[in-house]
N, C-alpha and C positions, 0 to 999 in steps of 0.2 A: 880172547873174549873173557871177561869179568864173570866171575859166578853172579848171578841175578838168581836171587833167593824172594819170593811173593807168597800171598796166600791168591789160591785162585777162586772162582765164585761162588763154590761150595765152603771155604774157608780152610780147606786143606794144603797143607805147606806144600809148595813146590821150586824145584830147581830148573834152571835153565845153565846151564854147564857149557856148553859151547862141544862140539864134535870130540875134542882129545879128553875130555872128561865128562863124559856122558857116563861112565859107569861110577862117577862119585853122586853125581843127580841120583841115577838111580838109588842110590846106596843110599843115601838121605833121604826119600821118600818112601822106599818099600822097606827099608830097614829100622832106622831112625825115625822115622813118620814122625807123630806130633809130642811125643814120650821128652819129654825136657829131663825125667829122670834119666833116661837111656844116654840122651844125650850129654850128661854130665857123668855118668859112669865112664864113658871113650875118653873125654875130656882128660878125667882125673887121672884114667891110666897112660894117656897121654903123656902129663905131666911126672907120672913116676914114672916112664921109660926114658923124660927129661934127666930128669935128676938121678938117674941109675939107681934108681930102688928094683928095676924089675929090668928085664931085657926083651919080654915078647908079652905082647897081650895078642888075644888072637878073640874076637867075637865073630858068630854066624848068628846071623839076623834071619829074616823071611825069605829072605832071596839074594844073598851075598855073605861071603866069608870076608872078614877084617884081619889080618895082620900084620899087625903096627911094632916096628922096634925104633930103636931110638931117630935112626937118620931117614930109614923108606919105609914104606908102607904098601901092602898092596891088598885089593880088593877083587875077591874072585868071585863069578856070577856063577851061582847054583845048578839055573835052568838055562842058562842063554850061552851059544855058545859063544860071546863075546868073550878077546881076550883080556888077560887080569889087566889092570890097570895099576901101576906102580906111579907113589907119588912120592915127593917131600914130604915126610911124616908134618913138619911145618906146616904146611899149607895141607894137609888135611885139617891139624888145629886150628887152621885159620877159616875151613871150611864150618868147622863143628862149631865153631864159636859163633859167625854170621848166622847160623843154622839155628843155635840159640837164641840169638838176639832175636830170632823171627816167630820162634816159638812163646818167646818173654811176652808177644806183643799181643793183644785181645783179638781174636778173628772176628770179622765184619760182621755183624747178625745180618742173616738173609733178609731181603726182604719177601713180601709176601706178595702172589700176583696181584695186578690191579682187579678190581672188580666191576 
């Protein structure tokens, strides 16, 4: 299954991940939440573990440890005893980046009850 990345009715970003990465959803919604700064600081250091300016970035968010080296990555839950989830550092950037593109985009204004 395709990550499906939405705003839901409150206009909060949310992930649907599919069973074998249900702990990068999480990761994206209680860590990354709607911070487009945050989410371009993983990016960038993404990018220098690309280009070997750096070897490990390691971020702890709200509820998850990050880290990221050049080829894996993994994400460890805080409180849950969910195990880590190790991915393609790739396709984490390809996760942070869709992640981006959703946060780039203006959340729906609520509407207000009928009366």
């Amino acid at each position: 299954m395709a990550n499906l990345f939405f705003r839901d009715e409150a206009g909060d970003p949310r992930a649907r991940t599919g069973r074998e990465r249900r702990l990068l959803g999480r990761f994206l919604e209680s860590d990354i939440q709607g911070s487009r700064t945050l989410c371009d600081e993983a990016l960038a250091a993404l990018d220098d573990l690309a280009a070997g300016r750096r070897r490990r970035w390691r971020m702890t968010g709200n509820a998850h440890t990050l880290t990221a080296f050049r080829h894996k990555s993994r994400i460890r839950p805080e409180f849950a005893r969910a195990a880590d989830l190790v991915l393609p550092t790739a396709e984490l950037r390809l996760a942070l980046l869709e992640w981006r593109l959703l946060l780039g985009k203006k959340a729906p204004r609520r509407r207000s009850p009928a009366r």
